[in-house]
Every structure is written in structure tokens, then in C-alpha cells.
VOLO-32422 format. One record per residue (C-alpha): residue number from 1; residue in three letters; x, y, z. Coordinates in pm, 1 decimal, decimal comma, always signed. Example, Ala and Ser with C-alpha at 12.3 -4.5 7.8 and 13.67 -1.06 7.14 Angstrom:
[1; "ala"; [+1230,0; -450,0; +780,0]]
[2; "ser"; [+1367,0; -106,0; +714,0]]
end
This chain:
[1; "unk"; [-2013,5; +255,2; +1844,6]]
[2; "unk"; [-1778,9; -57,0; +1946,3]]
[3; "unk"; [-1802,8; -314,6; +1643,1]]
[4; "unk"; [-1682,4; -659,3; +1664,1]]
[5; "unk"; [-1465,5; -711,2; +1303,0]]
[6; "unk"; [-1444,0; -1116,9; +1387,5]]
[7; "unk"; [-1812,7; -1099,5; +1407,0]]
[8; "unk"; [-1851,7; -882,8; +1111,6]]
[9; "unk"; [-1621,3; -1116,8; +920,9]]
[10; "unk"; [-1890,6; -1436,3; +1010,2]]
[11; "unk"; [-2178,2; -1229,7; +881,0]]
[12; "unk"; [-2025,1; -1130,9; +567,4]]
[13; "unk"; [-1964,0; -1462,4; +494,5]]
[14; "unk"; [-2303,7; -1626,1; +535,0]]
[15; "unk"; [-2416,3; -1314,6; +324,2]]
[16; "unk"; [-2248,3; -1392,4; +53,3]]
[17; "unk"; [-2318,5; -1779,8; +90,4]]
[18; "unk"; [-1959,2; -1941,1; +192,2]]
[19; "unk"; [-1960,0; -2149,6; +481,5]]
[20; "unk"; [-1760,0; -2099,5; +770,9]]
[21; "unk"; [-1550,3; -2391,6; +733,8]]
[22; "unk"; [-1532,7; -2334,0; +384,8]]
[23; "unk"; [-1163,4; -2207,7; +247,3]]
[24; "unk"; [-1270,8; -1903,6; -13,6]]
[25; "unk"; [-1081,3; -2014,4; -362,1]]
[26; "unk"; [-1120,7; -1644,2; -565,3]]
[27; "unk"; [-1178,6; -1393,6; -366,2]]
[28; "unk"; [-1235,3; -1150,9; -618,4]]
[29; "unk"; [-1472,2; -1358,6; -853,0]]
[30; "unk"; [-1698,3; -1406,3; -501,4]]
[31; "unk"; [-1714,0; -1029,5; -448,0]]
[32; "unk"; [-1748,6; -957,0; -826,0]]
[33; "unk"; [-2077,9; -1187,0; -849,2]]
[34; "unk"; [-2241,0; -1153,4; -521,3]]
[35; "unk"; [-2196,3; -801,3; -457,0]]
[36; "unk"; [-2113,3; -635,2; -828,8]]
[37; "unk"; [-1810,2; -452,7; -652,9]]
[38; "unk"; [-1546,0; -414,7; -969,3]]
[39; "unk"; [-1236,2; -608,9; -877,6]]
[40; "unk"; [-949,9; -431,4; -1134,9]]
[41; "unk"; [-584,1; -545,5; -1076,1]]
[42; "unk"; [-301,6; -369,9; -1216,5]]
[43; "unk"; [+57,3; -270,1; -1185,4]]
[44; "unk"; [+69,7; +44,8; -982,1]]
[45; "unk"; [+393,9; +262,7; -872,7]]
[46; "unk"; [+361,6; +337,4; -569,1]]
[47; "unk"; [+390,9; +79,3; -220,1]]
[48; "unk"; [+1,9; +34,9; -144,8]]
[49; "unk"; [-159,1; -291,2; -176,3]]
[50; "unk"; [-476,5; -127,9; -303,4]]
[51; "unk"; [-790,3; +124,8; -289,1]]
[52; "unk"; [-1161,9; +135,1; -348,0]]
[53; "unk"; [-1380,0; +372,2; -422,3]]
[54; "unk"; [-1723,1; +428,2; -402,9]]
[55; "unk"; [-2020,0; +695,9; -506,9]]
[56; "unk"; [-2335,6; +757,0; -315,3]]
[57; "unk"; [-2554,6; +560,2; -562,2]]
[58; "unk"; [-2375,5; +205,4; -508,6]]
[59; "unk"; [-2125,8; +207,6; -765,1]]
[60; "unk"; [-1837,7; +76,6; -574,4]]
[61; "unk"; [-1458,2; -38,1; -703,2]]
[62; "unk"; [-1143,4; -252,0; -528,0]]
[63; "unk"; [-848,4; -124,1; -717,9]]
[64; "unk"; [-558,4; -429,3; -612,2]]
[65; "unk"; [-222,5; -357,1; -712,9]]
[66; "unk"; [-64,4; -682,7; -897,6]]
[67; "unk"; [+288,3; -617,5; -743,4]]
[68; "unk"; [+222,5; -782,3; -455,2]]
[69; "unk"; [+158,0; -1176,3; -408,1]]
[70; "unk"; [-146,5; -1326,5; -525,8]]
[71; "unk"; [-180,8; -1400,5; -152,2]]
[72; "unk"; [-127,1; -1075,1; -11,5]]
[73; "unk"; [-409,3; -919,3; -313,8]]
[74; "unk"; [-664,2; -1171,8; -180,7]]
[75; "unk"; [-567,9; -1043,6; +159,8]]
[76; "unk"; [-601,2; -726,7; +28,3]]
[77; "unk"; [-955,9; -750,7; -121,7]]
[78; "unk"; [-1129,4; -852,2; +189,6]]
[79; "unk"; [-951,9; -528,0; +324,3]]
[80; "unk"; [-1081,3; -303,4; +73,5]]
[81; "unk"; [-1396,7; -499,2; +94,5]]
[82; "unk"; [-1449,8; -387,8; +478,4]]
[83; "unk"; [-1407,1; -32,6; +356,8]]
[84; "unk"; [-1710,8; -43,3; +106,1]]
[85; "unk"; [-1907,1; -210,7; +371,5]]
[86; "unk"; [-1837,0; -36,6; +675,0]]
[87; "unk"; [-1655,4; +296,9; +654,8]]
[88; "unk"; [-1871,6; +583,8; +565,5]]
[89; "unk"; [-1581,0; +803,5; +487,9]]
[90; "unk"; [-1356,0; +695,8; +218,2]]
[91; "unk"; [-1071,1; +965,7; +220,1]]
[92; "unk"; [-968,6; +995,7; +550,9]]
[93; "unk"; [-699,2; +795,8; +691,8]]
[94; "unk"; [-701,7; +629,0; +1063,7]]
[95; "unk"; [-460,5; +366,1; +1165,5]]
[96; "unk"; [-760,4; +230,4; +1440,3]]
[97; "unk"; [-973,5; +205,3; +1138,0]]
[98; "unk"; [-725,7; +18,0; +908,9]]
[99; "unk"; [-651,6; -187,3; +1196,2]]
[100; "unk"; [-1052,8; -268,8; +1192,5]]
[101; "unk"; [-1022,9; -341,7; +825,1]]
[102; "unk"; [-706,5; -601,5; +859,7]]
[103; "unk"; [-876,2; -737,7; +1132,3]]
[104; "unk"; [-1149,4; -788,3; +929,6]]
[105; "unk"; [-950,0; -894,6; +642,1]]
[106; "unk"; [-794,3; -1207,9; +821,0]]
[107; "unk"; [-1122,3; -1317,8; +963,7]]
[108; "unk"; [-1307,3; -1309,6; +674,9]]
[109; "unk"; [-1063,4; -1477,5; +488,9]]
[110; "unk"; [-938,4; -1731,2; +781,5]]
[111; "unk"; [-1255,5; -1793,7; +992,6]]
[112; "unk"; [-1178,4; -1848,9; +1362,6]]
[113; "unk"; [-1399,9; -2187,6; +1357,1]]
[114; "unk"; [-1238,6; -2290,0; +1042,5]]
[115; "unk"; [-890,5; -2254,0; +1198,6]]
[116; "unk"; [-979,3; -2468,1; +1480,2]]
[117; "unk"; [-1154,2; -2728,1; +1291,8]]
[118; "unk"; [-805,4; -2755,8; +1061,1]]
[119; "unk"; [-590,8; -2777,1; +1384,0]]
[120; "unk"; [-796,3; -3025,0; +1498,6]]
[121; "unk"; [-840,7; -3214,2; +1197,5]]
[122; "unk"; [-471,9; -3247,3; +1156,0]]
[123; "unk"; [-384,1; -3311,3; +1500,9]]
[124; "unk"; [-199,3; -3002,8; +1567,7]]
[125; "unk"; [-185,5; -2883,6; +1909,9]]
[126; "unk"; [-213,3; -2519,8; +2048,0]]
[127; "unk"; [+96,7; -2516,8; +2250,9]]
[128; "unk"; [+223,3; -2208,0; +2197,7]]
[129; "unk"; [+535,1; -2226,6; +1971,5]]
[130; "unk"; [+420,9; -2596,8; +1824,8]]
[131; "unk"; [+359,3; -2484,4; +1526,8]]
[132; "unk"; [+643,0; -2606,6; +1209,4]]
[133; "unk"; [+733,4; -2316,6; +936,9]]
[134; "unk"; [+574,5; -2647,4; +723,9]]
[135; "unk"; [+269,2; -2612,6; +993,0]]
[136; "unk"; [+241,8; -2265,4; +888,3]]
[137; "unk"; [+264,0; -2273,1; +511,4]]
[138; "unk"; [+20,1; -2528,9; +488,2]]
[139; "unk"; [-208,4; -2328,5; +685,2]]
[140; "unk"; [-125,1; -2026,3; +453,2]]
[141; "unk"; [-212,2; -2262,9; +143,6]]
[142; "unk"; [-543,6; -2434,2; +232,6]]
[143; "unk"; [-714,5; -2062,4; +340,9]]
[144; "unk"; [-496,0; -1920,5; +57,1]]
[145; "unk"; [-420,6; -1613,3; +291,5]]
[146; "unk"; [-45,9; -1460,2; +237,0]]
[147; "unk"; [+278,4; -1661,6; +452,0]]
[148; "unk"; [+306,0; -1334,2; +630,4]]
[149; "unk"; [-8,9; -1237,3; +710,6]]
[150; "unk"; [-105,3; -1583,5; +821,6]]
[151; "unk"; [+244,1; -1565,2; +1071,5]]
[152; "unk"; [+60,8; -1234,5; +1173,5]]
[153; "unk"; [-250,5; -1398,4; +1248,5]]
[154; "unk"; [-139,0; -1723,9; +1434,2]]
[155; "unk"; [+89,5; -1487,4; +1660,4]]
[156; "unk"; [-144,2; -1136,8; +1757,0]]
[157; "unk"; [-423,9; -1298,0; +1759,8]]
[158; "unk"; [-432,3; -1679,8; +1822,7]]
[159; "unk"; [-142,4; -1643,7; +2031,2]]
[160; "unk"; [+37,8; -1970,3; +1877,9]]
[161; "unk"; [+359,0; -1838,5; +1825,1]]
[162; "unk"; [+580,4; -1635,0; +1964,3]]
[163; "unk"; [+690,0; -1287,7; +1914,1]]
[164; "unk"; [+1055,2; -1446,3; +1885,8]]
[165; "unk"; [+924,0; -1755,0; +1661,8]]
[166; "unk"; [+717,6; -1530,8; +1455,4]]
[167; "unk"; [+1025,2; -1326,6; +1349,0]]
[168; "unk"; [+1207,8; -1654,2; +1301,1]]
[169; "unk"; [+932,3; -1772,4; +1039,4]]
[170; "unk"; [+925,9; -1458,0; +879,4]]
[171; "unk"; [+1299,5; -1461,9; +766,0]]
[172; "unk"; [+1197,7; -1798,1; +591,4]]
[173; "unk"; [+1120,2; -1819,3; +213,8]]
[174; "unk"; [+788,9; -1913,8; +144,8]]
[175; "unk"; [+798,6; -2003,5; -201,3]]
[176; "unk"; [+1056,9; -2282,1; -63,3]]
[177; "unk"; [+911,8; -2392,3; +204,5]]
[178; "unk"; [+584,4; -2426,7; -16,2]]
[179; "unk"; [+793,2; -2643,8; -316,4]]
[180; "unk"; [+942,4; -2869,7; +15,2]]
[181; "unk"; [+612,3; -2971,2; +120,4]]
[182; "unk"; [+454,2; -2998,9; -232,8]]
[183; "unk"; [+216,6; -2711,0; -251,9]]
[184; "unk"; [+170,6; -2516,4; -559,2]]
[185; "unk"; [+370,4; -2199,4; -506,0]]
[186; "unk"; [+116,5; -1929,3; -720,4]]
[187; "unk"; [-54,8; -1814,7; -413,6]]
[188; "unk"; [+319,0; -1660,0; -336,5]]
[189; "unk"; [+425,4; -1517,8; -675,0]]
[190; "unk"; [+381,9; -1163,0; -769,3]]
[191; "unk"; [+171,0; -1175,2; -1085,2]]
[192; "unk"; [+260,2; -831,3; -1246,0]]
[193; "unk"; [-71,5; -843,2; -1431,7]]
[194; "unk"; [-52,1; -499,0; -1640,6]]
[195; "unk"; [-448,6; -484,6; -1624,8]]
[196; "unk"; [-758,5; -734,8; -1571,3]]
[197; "unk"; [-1122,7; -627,7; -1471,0]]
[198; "unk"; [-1385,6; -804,1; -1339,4]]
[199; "unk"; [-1621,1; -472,1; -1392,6]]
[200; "unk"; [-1913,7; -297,9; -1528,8]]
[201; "unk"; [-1763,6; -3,4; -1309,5]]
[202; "unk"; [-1658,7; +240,5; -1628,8]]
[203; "unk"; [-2016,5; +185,9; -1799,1]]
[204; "unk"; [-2176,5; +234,0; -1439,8]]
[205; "unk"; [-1976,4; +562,2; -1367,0]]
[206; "unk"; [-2086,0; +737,8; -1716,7]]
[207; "unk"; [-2454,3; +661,3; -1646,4]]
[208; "unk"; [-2415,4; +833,4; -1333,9]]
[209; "unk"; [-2312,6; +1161,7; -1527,5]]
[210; "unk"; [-2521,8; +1128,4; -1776,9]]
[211; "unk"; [-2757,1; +1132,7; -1543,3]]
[212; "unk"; [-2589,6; +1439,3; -1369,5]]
[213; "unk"; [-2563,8; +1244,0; -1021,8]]
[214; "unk"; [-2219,6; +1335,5; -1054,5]]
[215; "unk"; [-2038,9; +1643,1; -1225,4]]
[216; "unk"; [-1720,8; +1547,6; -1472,8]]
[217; "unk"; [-1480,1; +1645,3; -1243,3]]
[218; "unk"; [-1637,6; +1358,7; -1023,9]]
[219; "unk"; [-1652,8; +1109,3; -1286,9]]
[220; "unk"; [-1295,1; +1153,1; -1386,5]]
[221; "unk"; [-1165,0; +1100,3; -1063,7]]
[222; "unk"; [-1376,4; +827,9; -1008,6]]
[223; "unk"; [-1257,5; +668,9; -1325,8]]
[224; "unk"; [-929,3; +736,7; -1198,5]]
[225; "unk"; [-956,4; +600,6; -855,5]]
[226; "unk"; [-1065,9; +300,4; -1019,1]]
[227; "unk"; [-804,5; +235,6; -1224,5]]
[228; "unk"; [-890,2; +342,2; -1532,4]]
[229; "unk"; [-643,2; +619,8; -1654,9]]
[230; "unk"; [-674,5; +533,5; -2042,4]]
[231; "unk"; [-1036,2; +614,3; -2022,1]]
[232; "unk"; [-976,5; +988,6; -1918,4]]
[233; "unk"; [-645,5; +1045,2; -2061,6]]
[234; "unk"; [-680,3; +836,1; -2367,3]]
[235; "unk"; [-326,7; +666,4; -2282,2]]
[236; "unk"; [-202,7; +347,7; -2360,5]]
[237; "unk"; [-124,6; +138,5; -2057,3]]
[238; "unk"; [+191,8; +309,8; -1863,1]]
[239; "unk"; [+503,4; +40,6; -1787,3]]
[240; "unk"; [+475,7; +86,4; -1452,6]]
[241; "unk"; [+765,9; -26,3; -1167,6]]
[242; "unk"; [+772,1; -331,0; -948,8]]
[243; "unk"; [+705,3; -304,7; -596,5]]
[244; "unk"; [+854,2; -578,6; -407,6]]
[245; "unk"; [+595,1; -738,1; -159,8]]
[246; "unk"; [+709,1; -590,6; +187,2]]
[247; "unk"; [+669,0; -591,3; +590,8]]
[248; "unk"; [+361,5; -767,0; +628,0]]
[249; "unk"; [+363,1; -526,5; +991,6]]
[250; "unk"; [+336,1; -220,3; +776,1]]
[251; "unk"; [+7,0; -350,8; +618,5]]
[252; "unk"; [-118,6; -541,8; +942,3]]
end
């Protein structure tokens, strides 16, 4: 069955009570307290933005790796988000369906209204290839959506900017062009948080075994899934490598 992820991305929002128009200011403490979903970021080794996991009783997890910028984790919350929501299986990997979830991703965070009622509101026309790097970072900022996936956006799917100009802005530094036009520049830092939860995910996982709705094999590799390696292996946090943010492509 053919699902619309623009669509899906309006409904999740009036779900969870923000308005269309409405720029989302922490992702992660919106799904934490209107859907219970654990948001855990951390440093992780290994070039993914993030997982989730989930067992069959609703005990569900967004693991974000804190390498990556602050923009690119909320981006990649709403991805993981989609996952929970509308994938029924987990484990197996499908570029259409990661495509669905990026898709998803940039709507929910970036509504399609929303965009148009900002271009409007600051007089910015729709000619293609109109659009100023300082056009583009300010649009990044207000929806607090990642330079490069925001580039992304305005030129797949808005068709604003060109294939050409789109490469052109993505060789820019967005951290400068943020300072140049007086925007706070935290939405494009790389936080390197070794470990912050927003969770009852750990508790929630050993009341399913002690309930035996899972076996312990289960509930370790949920707990590892999750994040939580300290818990199973009794280690102290590991001093894990930096991965530099990347090709916004690969993730889009």
C-alpha cells in the first residue's frame, strides 16, 4: 500500500499537538513526553546517525549518535521516529523505505505550509535559484533542521535551487555563514555528549523479563540496541571516536 510521507508528516504533528506553522524547538523532549519513546544520545563509533528499537509490547527507543550536529540529530529523530511509527520490521534494510523515512523526516520537521508561509512572510520569491546561502541558513535556523539537509530539501523537493546551486551551497561553511548573519551557531556544532537519556526504557525492558515477555537473550540486546552497554556488561562508559558529520546525500 502507497503511503503519502508529507501527509503522514501533517498527521503526526497535530497528534502530538504542534501546529503546522509552528517551528518544533526540542525534538527529542516532544517525542519523550508525548509518546514515552526514550531519546538516549551518545558518542558511537561507527558512521550512522542513529537506531531505534522497539519490542512488541510498546517499549520503544531512538538511539542518536552525538557525533553528528545538533541539527542533523534532530533530523535524525524524526527519522527514527517514522520507523517506530510506521515500519513493522525493524531489522531489515531498504533504501525505498529509508527514503520514506527521510522524506518523512524533513516534513515533519519543515512542514510544507510552514515553508511557504516563511517565504512569504519574508518576501522571498520562488524563482528557482533566488534563494541567498544567507536565504538558506536562515531557513535552516528558524525550523532548526541541519544546513545540508535543508539544501536537500529546497532542491529535490521544492525545486528552488538548482542541482548546480545546491552543490555550490553545500561547499559553504555553515557555522560562518550562521555567525555573518547573527544566528546562534549550536544547531551546527557536534555536541560529543558521552551519554544523556530522556528514558524509562532500561526499567521498562526488565519488567518485560521479569515478566517473561521476553527471554534474556532478548533483553540484553534490547538493552544494547538502546544504548545501554554498562547495564549488561557492567562497563564504564567507552571513549569512543569522533565521526565527522558527512554527505548529507548518503543520509538523504
Amino acid at each position: 500500500m502507497n503511503r503519502n510521507e508529507k501527509l503522514l508528516a501533517v498527521e503526526a504533528r497535530i497528534n502530538l499537538g504542534i501546529g503546522l506553522l509552528d517551528p518544533i524547538e526540542s525534538i527529542e523532549n516532544l517525542i519523550f513526553k508525548k509518546t514515552g519513546i526514550s531519546i538516549i544520545k551518545k558518542r558511537i563509533p561507527v558512521d550512522i546517525s542513529g537506531i531505534c528499537s522497539r519490542i512488541s509490547d510498546g517499549i520503544m527507543a531512538i538511539l542518536v549518535n552525538t557525533s553528528f550536529s545538533i541539527g542533523r540529530q534532530n533530523f535524525t529523530i524524526a527519522h527514527e521516529y517514522y520507523h517506530l511509527m510506521y515500519d513493522k520490521d525493524l531489522d531489515k534494510y531498504e533504501k525505498e523505505k529509508e527514503a520514506r523515512a527521510n522524506t518523512f523526516a524533513s516534513y515533519f520537521i519543515m512542514p510544507e505550509a510552514a515553508l511557504d508561509y516563511y517565504l512569504e512572510k519574508k518576501k522571498i520569491s520562488r524563482k528557482k535559484d533566488s534563494l541567498t546561502p544567507d536565504d538558506v541558513i536562515e531557513i535552516s535556523a528558524h525550523f532548526k533542521m541541519s544546513y545540508l539537509a535543508t539544501i536537500v530539501r529546497l532542491e529535490k523537493n521544492e525545486k528552488l535551487l538548482s542541482k548546480e546551486k545546491a552543490n555550490e551551497y553545500i561547499g559553504l561553511n555553515a557555522k560562518e555563514l550562521a555567525v555573518s548573519n547573527g544566528i546562534f551557531t549550536d544547531l551546527y556544532d557536534v555536541t560529543e555528549e558521552e551519554f544523556s537519556a530522556k528514558t524509562d526504557y532500561v526499567e521498562e525492558v526488565k519488567k518485560a523479563l521479569e515478566n517473561e515477555k521476553i527471554t534474556v537473550g532478548k533483553y540484553e540486546a534490547l538493552l544494547l540496541e538502546g544504548g545501554f552497554e554498562d547495564v549488561v556488561f557492567g562497563l564504564d562508559e567507552n571513549d569512543y571516536g569522533v565521526v565527522v558529520d558527512g554527505r548529507i546525500e548518503d543520509y538523504m
